[in-house]
Structures are given as C-alpha cells and as structure tokens.
KEGU-885696 format. One record per residue (C-alpha): x, y, z. Coordinates in nm, 3 decimals. Layout:
# KEGU-885696
X/Y/Z
...
//
This chain:
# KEGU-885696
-2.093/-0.268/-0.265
-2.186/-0.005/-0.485
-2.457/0.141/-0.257
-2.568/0.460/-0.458
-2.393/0.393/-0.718
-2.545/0.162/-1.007
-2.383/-0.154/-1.172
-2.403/0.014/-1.484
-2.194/0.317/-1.388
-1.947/0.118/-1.193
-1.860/-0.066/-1.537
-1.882/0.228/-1.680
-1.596/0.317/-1.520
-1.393/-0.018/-1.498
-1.405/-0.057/-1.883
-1.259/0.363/-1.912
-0.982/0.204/-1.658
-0.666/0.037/-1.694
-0.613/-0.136/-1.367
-0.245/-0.183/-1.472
-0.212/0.183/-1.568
-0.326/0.287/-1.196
-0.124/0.012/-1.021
0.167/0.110/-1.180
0.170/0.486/-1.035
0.227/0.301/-0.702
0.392/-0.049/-0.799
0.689/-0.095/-0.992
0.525/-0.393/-1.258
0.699/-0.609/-1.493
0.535/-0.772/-1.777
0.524/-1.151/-1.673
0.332/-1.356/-2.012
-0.016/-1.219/-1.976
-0.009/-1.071/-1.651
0.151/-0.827/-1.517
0.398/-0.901/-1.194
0.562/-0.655/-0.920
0.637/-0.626/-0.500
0.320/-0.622/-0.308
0.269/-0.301/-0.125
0.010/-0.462/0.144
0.301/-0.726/0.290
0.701/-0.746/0.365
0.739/-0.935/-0.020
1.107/-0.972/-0.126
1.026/-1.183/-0.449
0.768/-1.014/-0.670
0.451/-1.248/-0.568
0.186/-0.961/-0.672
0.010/-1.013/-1.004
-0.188/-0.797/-1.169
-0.420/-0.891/-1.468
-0.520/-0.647/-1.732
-0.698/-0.906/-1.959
-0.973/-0.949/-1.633
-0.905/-0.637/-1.488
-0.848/-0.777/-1.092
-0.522/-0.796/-0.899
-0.420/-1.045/-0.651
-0.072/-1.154/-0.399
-0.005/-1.483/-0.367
0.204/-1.406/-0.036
-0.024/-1.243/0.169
-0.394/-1.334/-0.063
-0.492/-0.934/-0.064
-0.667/-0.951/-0.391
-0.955/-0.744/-0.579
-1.066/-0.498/-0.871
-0.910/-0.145/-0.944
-1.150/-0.005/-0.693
-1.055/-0.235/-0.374
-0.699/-0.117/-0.459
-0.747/0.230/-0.423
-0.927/0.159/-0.164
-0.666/-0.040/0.001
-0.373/0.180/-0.096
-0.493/0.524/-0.061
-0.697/0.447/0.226
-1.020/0.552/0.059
-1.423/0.441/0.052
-1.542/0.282/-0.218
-1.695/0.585/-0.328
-1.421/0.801/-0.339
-1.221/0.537/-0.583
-1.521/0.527/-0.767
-1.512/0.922/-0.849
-1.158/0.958/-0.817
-1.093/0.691/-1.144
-1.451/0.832/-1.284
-1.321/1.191/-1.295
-0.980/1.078/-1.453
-1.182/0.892/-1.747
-1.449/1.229/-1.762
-1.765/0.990/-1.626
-2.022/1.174/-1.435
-2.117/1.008/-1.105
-2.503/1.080/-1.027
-2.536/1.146/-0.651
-2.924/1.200/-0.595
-2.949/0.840/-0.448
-2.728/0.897/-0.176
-2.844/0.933/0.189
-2.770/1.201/0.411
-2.505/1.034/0.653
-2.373/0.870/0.247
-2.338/1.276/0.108
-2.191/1.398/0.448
-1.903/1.115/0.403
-1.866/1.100/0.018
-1.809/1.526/0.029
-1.636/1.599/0.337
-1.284/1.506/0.167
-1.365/1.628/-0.131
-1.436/1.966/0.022
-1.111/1.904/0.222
-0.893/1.870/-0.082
-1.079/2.201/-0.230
-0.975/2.396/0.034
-0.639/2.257/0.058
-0.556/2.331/-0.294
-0.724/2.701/-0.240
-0.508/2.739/0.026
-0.163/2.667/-0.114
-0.319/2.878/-0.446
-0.340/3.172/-0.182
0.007/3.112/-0.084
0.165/3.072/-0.406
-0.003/3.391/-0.510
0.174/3.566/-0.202
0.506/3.497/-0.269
0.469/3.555/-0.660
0.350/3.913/-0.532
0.588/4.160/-0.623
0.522/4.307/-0.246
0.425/4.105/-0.015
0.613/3.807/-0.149
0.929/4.036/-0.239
1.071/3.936/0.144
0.994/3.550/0.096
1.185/3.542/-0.262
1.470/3.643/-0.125
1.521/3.445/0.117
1.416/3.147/-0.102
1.746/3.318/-0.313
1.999/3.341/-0.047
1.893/2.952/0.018
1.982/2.884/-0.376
1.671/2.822/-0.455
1.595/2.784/-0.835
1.276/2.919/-0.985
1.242/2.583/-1.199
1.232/2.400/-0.838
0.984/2.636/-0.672
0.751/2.593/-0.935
0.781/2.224/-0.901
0.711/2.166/-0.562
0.402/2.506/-0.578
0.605/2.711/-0.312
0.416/2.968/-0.125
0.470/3.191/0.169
0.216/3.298/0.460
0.252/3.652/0.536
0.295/3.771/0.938
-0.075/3.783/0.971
-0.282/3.592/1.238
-0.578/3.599/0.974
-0.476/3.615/0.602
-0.600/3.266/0.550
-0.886/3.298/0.752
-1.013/3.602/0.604
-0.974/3.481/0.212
-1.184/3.169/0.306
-1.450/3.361/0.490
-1.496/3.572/0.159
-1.569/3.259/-0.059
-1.830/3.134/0.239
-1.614/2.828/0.309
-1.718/2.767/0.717
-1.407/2.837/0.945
-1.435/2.516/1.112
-1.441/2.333/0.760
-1.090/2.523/0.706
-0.981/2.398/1.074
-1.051/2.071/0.949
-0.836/2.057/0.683
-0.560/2.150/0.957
-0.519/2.530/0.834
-0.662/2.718/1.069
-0.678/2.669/1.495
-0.943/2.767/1.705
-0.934/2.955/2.028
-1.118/3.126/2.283
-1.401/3.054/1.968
-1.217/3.241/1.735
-1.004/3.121/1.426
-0.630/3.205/1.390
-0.384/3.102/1.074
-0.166/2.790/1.192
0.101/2.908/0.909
0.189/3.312/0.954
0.545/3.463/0.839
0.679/3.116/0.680
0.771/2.959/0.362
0.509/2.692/0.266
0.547/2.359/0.100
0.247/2.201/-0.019
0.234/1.854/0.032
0.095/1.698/-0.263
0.007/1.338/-0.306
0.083/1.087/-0.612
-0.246/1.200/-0.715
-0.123/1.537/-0.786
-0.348/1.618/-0.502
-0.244/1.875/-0.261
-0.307/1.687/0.126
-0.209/1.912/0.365
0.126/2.214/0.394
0.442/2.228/0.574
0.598/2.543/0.696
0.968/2.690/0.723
1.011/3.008/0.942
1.247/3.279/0.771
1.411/3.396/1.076
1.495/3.086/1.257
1.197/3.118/1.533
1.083/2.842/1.640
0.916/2.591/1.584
1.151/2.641/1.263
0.949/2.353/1.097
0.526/2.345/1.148
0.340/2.071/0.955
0.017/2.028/0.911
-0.192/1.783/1.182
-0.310/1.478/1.049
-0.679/1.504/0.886
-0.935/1.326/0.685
-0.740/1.349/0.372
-0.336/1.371/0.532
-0.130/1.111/0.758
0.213/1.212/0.795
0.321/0.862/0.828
0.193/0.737/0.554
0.311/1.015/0.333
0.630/1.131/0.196
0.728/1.432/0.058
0.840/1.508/-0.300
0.724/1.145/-0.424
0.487/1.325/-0.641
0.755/1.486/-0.806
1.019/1.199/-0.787
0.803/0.889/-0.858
1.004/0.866/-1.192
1.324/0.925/-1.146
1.309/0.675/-0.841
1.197/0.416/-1.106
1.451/0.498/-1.335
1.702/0.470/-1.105
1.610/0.281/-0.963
1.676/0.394/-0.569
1.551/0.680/-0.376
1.711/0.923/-0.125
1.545/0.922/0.216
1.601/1.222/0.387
1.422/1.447/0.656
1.394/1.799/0.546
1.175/1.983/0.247
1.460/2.191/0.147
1.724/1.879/0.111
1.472/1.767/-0.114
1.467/2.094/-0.292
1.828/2.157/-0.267
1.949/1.794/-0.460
1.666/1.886/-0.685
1.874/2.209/-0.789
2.126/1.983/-0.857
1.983/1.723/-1.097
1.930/1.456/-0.839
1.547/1.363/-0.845
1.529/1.089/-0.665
1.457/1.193/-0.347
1.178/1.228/-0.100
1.133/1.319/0.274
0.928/1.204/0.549
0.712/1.422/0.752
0.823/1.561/1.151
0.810/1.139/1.194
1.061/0.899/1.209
1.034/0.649/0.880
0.774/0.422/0.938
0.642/0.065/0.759
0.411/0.240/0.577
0.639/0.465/0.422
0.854/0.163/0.326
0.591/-0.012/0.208
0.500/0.297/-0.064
0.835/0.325/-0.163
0.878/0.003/-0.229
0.665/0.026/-0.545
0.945/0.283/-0.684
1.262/0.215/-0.592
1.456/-0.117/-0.503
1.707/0.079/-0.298
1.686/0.268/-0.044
1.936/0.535/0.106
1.913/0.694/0.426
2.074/1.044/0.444
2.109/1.108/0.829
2.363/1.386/0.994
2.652/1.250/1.178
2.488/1.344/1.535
2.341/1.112/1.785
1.988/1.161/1.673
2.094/1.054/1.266
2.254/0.733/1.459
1.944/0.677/1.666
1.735/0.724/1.354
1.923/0.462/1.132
1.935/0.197/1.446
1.498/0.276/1.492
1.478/0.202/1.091
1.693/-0.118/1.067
1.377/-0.311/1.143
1.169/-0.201/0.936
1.368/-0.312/0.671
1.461/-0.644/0.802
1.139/-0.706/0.814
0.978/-0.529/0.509
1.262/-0.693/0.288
1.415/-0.352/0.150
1.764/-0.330/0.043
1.891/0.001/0.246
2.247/0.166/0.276
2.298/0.476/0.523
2.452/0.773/0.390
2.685/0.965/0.693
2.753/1.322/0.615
3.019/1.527/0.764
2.987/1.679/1.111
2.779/1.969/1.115
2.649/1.932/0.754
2.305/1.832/0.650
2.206/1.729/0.273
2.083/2.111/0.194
2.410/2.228/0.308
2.687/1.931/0.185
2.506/1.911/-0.194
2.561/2.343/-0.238
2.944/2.242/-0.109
3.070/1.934/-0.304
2.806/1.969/-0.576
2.554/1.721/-0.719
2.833/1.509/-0.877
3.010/1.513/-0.552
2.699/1.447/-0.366
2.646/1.097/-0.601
2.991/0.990/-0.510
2.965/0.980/-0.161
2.665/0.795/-0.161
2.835/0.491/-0.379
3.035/0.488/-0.020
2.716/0.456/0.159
2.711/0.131/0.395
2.472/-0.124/0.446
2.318/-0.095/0.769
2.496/-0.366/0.967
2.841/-0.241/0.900
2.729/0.134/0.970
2.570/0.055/1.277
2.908/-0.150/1.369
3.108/0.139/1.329
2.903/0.369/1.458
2.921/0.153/1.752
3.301/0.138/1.788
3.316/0.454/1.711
3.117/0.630/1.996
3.235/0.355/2.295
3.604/0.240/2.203
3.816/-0.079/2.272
3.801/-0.059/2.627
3.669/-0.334/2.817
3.385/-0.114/2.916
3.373/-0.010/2.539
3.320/-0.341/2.398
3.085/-0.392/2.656
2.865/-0.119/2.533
2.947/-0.204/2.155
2.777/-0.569/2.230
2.492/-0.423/2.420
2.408/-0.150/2.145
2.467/-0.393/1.868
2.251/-0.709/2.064
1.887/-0.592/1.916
2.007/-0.475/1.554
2.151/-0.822/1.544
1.888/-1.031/1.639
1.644/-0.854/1.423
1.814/-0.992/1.132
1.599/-1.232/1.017
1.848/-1.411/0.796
2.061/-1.639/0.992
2.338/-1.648/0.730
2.396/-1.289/0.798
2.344/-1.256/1.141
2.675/-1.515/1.142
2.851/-1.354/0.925
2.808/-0.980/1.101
2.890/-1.180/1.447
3.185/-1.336/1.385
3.321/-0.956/1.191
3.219/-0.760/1.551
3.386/-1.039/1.691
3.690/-1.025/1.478
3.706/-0.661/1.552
3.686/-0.671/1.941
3.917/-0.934/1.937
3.647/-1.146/2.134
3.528/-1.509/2.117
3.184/-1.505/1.912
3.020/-1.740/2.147
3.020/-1.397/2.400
2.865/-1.216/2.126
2.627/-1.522/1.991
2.499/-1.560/2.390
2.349/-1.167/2.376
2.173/-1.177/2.076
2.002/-1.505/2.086
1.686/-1.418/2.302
1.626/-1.131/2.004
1.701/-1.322/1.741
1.471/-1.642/1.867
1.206/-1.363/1.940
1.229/-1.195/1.559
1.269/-1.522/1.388
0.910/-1.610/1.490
0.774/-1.402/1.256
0.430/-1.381/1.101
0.264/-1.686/0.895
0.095/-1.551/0.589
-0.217/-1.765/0.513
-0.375/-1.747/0.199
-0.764/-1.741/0.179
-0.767/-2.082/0.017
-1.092/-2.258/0.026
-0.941/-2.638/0.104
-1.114/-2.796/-0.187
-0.931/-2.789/-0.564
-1.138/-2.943/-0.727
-1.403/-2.766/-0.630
-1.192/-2.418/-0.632
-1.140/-2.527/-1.006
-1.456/-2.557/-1.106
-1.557/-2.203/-0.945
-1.266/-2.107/-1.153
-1.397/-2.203/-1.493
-1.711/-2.044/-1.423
-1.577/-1.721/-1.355
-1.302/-1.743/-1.636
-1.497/-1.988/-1.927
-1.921/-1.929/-1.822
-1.964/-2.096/-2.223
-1.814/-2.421/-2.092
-2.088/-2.471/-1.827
-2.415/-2.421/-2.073
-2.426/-2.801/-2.058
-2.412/-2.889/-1.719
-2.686/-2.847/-1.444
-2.458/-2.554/-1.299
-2.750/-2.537/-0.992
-2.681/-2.956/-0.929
-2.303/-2.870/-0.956
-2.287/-2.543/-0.673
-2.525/-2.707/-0.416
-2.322/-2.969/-0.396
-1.998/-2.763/-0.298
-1.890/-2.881/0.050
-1.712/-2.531/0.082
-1.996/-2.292/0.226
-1.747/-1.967/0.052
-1.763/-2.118/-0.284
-2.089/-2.252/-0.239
-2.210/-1.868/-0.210
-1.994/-1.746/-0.476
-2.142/-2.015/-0.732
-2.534/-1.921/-0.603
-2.414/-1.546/-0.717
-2.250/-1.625/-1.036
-2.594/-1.857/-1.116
-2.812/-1.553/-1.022
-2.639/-1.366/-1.285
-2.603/-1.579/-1.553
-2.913/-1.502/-1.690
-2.846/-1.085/-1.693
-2.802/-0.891/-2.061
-2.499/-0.786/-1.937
-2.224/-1.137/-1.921
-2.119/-1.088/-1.588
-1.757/-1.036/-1.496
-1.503/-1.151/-1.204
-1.458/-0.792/-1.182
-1.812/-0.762/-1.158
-1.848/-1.015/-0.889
-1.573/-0.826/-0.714
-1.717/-0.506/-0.691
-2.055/-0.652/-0.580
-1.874/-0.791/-0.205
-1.807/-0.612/0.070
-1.648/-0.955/0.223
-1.269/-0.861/0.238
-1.232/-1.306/0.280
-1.456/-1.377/-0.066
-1.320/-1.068/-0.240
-0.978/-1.231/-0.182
-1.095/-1.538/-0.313
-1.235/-1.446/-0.586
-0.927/-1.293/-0.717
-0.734/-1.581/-0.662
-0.942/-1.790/-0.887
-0.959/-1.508/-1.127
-0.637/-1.565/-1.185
-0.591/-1.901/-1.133
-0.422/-2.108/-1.413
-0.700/-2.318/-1.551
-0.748/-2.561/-1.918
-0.833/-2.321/-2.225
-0.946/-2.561/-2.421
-1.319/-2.673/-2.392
-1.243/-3.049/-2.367
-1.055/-3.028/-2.100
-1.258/-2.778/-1.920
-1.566/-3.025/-1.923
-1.341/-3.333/-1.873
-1.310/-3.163/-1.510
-1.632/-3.069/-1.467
-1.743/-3.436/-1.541
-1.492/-3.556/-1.304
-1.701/-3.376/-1.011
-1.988/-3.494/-1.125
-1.850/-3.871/-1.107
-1.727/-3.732/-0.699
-2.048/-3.579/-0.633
-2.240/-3.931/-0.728
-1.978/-4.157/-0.512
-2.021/-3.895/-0.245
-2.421/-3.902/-0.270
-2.403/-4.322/-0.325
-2.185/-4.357/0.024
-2.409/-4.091/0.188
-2.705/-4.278/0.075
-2.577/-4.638/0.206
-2.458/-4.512/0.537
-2.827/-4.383/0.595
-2.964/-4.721/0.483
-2.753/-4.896/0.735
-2.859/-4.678/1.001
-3.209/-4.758/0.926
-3.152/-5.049/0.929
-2.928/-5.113/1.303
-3.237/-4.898/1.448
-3.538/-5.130/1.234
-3.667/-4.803/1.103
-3.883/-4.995/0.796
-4.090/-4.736/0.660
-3.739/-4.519/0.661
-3.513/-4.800/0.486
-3.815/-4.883/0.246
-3.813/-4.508/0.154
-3.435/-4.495/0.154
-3.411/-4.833/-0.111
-3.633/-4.716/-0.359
-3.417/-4.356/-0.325
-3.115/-4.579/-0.414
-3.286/-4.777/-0.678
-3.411/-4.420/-0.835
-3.060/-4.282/-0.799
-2.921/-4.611/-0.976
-3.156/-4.556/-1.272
-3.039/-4.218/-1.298
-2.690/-4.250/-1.300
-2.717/-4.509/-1.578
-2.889/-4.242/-1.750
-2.641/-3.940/-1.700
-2.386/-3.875/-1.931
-2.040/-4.082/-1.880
//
C-alpha cells in the first residue's frame, strides 16, 4: 500500500503516532478498559459502537465494520491518499519522507495539494497583511469596527481584506513564480478571455481553515452591500464546502466542553457570539447542512442547535435538515430569532448572556416544525389541511415509531382532529423511511477459524508449536485463508510483524476491515487456552479430512475405480497412522 514509501518509514511513523491522539481531534473518545470508545463518524451511530485501540494502534466500528490503522483513517476522514496521511502525521512527528522513488504521475498527485495548501495559506498571508496596513487596510478596519469586531477575534479567525483591485493577488503570486493557473486552481483567481483576474477584490476575507490548522480555501464579505454580498471559494482539490464548516478549527473545544455546538449560516454570527464568550459555534458554507457536516460534528458535540431567522427560508432550512438527523441519530433543537434579526445582530442586542437564555427555549424539531406549521396556515379547514400536508414527510421520517405516535396524536390534539386522519397521510413516508439501510459487518462466517486468525495476529508466540502452514491451508474462508499466507510470509522477518503492519500493507477496503475486527477481537490471554483452541481445529480439520477422505472412497468404489480406491485406502491407512501419532 505503501508504494514509494518503505515499510520501514511507514513504522517509522506509526510508532511517532498516537492513533488515539489523532482520532480524538475528530471523535469525541471515552476511555472504555483498554480501548478507547466514541460515535463513529463513517455511519448514523447513536450508541458509541467505534473502538479505537492504542495498545495495537488500529481502529474499528462494530456498526458499520469500517476499520483500519491511523493512516486508513485519515484517509477515510479527511478524504486523503495514502500518501498524504503518510506526510501529513510524518511532518507532525518531524520524520522526513524520501520521495526519489516516486513516479511521475505518483509526484504530480502527492504535490499538487500540497502546492494547493501553499498557496492558500500565501494567499490569506497577503490578505492579512492588507488589512493590518495602516493604508490600504485603514478602510477595511473600520468597517470590521462599526461591525464590533474585536481585535482578539480577528486574529483568531486570520482576517484579511482584498483591496478593489482586479489583480493584487495575481500580481503577488506572479512575483514568487507560482503559475497563474496553479493559483486558479486553488479557486483564487478566474480566467478569462486567457487572462487571470482576482475572484476576491474590495471584500473582507475569512480564511477557511481546517481542523488541521490548515487554511482550505477563503470566503468573502463585500463592505458596501454589493452583491454577491457573500463569495466563497469553489470547491478544489483540497476544499468541499459541504464537507466543511466554518470556525470548527477554532471551536473544536469548546464544542467538547460543552458539549453542543451552534449551527448557524454566516462568518460574522460566528465572529459576533465569539465577541461574546460563546465558542461553540460554527457555520456552514453558501450550502444547506448536509450529512457530512453532521457526521463531523458529531465527533464534538452531542447537541446540536440550529440558529435560523424567523423567515420562510430559516423554516424551509430546519424542515430540509430534520432528516438528516433522524437519520444520522443527532439530538438537534432549532433556535427562532426575532423577525428581522439574525445571530450577528440579536447577540450585539440582548448580549451573550441573553443570547444563552434563549437558546435553553430552543425546541426540538418536531414541536418547532408543528408550530411553525400552525403558525403560517391557521385553524381553518383549509389551514389544517395544509398543516397535515406540510407536517406528512417530517413525520414519517421519524424513524422511531414511539415518537412518531406521540407527535401525531399532539397535532391531532391541537387541530382538534381524529388521529386516524393524520396517521392515514403519513404512513406511505413512514413505511418508506422505516426501511432503512442494513449494516453488514465484514464477518468471515467461520469463528473458529476467525479465532484462530485472531491469535496469530494478537499472540504470534502461541503458534511456534503448531504447523501454522497445515493450520491456514486448511481455512475454508478464502479472506482468512490469504490473510494467514501473509502473516506466515512474515513471520520469519527481523522486524515481528504487526496488525498494524498487515493493515497498512492492503489496499483491500473488505480485508482491511477484517483485519481490524480481529485485531480487536476479545480473545484467551493465557497460553493454555490459546493452544487449547488451536488444538480444537486441528481435531475439526482431521474429522473434516477423515469424512472427505471416506466420501471419495465410496465414490470409488459405486464407479469400481480399483487402482483409485487402492490408492485412496492406503491414504486412509497413512492418515490413521498419523493421527495416532499427532499430539492429543
């Protein structure tokens, strides 16, 4: 898996690493005896069913079977190659990765996002130098004053401002030799009629910086209102808006300490609850919330609260992300703010103390939707009408059947309706979400054999007195059958090989899974025990071998093959002797 990168380095590198140390900057973990347990980030997981080992270094879910080393999880997570965890976690821990071996197309891939993030962090360098000018940034500042703004913030979040020039940007990049179309790449920069114009000009900037500390791509803010008022970055190599939010770099803490997070859609209601002590908070990108975005908050905060306005797009918003967490299993409350206020606004009016008191009125979504509902159509008959047929999808989404009941018989309680009305709407929804998705784990079939593979990886001493080669070729399981050829190729290496070893050696997503599922499998410590099961195969393999022997014998003999059953009998009579030689 390694490619141009040898064994020797890639330990190298997993020994400098704590896998539980980088897991935890994007999973909330909880110490759980020897291992380490948390939410898994790659499914909808409710009950903590992710485990992560720090004694053997691998990490697997037992919901969904997504398992591997510290590398596949960056991998995974991040949405990396395998050699860009590799340098990432190398550069953290100070290892030099030799790149001489790599092929062309292997350097064009490993570099471009490197040289991406280079220019990206250049670029909001070059901004932040702008407005810290006492010139040319003197216009920015104050505006970033009249908005309240507080210096401690700004440095936080690397403010910067892009001057009302079509080719600032362009021009400071040409001076250091960096290609124009490398800088249009990175989203900065737009080409036309085959020239190369600044995509940010006259506008506050907001880097957006990943958990990494790495700065991804920029959002702008116009200081006169023009529009567009907002301009973010495109997506690129190195930024996806929907799988990014903004501020978490800053707020990853607090969220965990809190242990909920704000949601809300604007960089400066980020910035402005930041001014007032409240930290955790985050945005999303020009994009309505998506699973992703769930799915990385999730490993922060077990609460989530939606800050919409009051309008018919904040309404539309909440009622687009009530699936998303049905489904992912997030507790969420929405968070209505007066008419005509946003969260930049309503925090500078009521203060952050006023701010955190509204939000302990927040509602869960069901009840704000149902309002919401009544609300906009009324207790006319057409009203309820239109209350039922707003509320029908929201309610058969639920997945829980309890509380689909329970919300059904309140609406119908409040439209002074029979529920049966109600019930007869949202059944084709709910009978359509309630099929849901099986999760299969990547489970061989065999225990015993699964077992056995186990103690290899996890006890290697225990096996010195078996014929290990006897043991693997009879594995009925072709998976484990190649995973025990591997492990018996390397047991004869300097080096004692490693489940984390094995893990990093397979590009197979199905045995990579595996493997970390027996990693971590709960097997005997002790030695007796360990070779008590090992025997017990051996006493299968022989019955399986005896009844695989006889069943040829008697097919020799219905077809009065004689040269095949004498061949076959003195087989059996050789495999008799030998079993009354083998070890009980």
């Amino acid at each position: 898996m390694g490619g141009f990168i040898s064994e020797d380095i890639l330990a190298q590198v997993r020994d400098a690493t704590s896998i539980v140390d980088v897991i935890s900057e994007c999973v909330a973990l909880k110490k759980a005896g020897k291992n380490f347990m948390g939410l898994c980030p790659f499914h909808a997981d409710n009950k903590p069913s992710f485990t992560v080992s720090e004694e053997k270094q691998i990490f697997h879910c037992f919901g969904c079977g997504q398992g591997g080393n510290v590398f596949s999880f960056l991998m995974q997570y991040n949405n990396l190659s395998f050699p860009e965890s590799v340098r990432f976690l190398a550069q953290k821990s100070g290892i030099v990765i030799p790149t001489r071996k790599m092929s062309p197309s292997q350097k064009k891939e490993f570099g471009e996002r490197e040289r991406l993030l280079k220019i990206n962090k250049e670029a909001a360098d070059y901004f932040r130098g702008i407005l810290c000018h006492p010139s040319s940034g003197k216009g920015a500042r104050e505006y970033l004053n009249k908005r309240q703004m507080i210096s401690e913030v700004t440095d936080d979040f690397m403010l910067g401002y892009a001057q009302q020039s079509w080719t600032g940007l362009t021009q400071f990049f040409s001076k250091r030799g960096v290609p124009p179309d490398e800088v249009e790449k990175a989203g900065l920069v737009v080409a036309k009629k085959g020239r190369h114009y600044d995509r940010f000009r006259d506008r506050i900037i907001f880097p957006i910086i990943d958990i990494h500390q790495r700065v991804i791509g920029c959002g702008g803010r116009s200081l006169d209102d023009s529009l567009p008022k907002y301009l973010n970055s495109p997506d690129t190599p190195v930024y996806h808006k929907g799988q990014t939010l903004y501020g978490l770099n800053v707020a990853k803490d607090a969220c965990r300490q809190k242990g909920s997070a704000f949601v809300v859609e604007g960089y400066f209601d980020v910035l402005a609850l930041h001014c007032h002590g409240i930290r955790n908070v985050v945005a999303t990108l020009g994009t309505a919330l998506t699973r992703q975005q769930v799915r990385v908050m999730k490993g922060y905060a077990r609460e989530m609260i939606l800050v919409f306005d009051s309008d018919e797009a904040g309404i539309k918003a909440a009622e687009r992300s009530l699936s998303l967490f049905v489904e992912e299993k997030v507790e969420a409350r929405i968070l209505i703010l007066p008419e005509g206020k946003d969260p930049d606004s309503y925090v500078f009016a009521v203060g952050g103390d006023g701010f955190l008191k509204a939000a302990e009125k927040a509602l869960s979504f069901m009840p704000y939707l149902i309002a919401s509902a009544i609300k906009k159509h009324g207790f006319s008959l057409e009203g309820k009408v239109r209350v039922i047929e707003t509320l029908r999808d929201p309610l058969g989404s639920l997945l829980d059947s309890v509380s689909r009941s329970v919300y059904i018989k309140e609406l119908a309680e409040r439209l002074d309706i029979d529920e049966s009305a109600i019930l007869e709407q949202v059944r084709v929804a709910a009978t359509k979400d309630e099929k849901g998705v099986s999760l299969v784990k990547p489970r061989s079939g065999s225990k015993l054999e699964e077992t056995l593979v186990a103690i290899m990886l996890q006890y290697p001493e225990v096996m010195s007195n078996f014929n290990l080669e006897e043991i693997i070729e009879g594995f009925e399981t072709l998976q484990l059958q190649k995973i025990g050829r591997v492990i018996l190729g390397k047991s004869g290496s300097s080096r004692p090989v490693t489940g984390a070893d094995l893990i990093a050696q397979t590009d197979d997503a199905l045995t990579r899974n595996l493997l970390s599922s027996l990693l971590v499998e709960e097997v005997p410590r002790d030695r007796d025990s360990c070779e008590k099961i090992v025997r017990q195969y051996q006493v299968h393999l022989r019955k399986r071998q005896t009844r695989l022997l006889s069943k040829k014998i008697k097919e020799a003999e219905r077809t009065n093959n004689q040269e095949l059953l004498n061949k076959l009998l003195a087989e059996k009579q050789e495999w008799a002797q030998q079993n009354l030689e083998a070890p009980s």
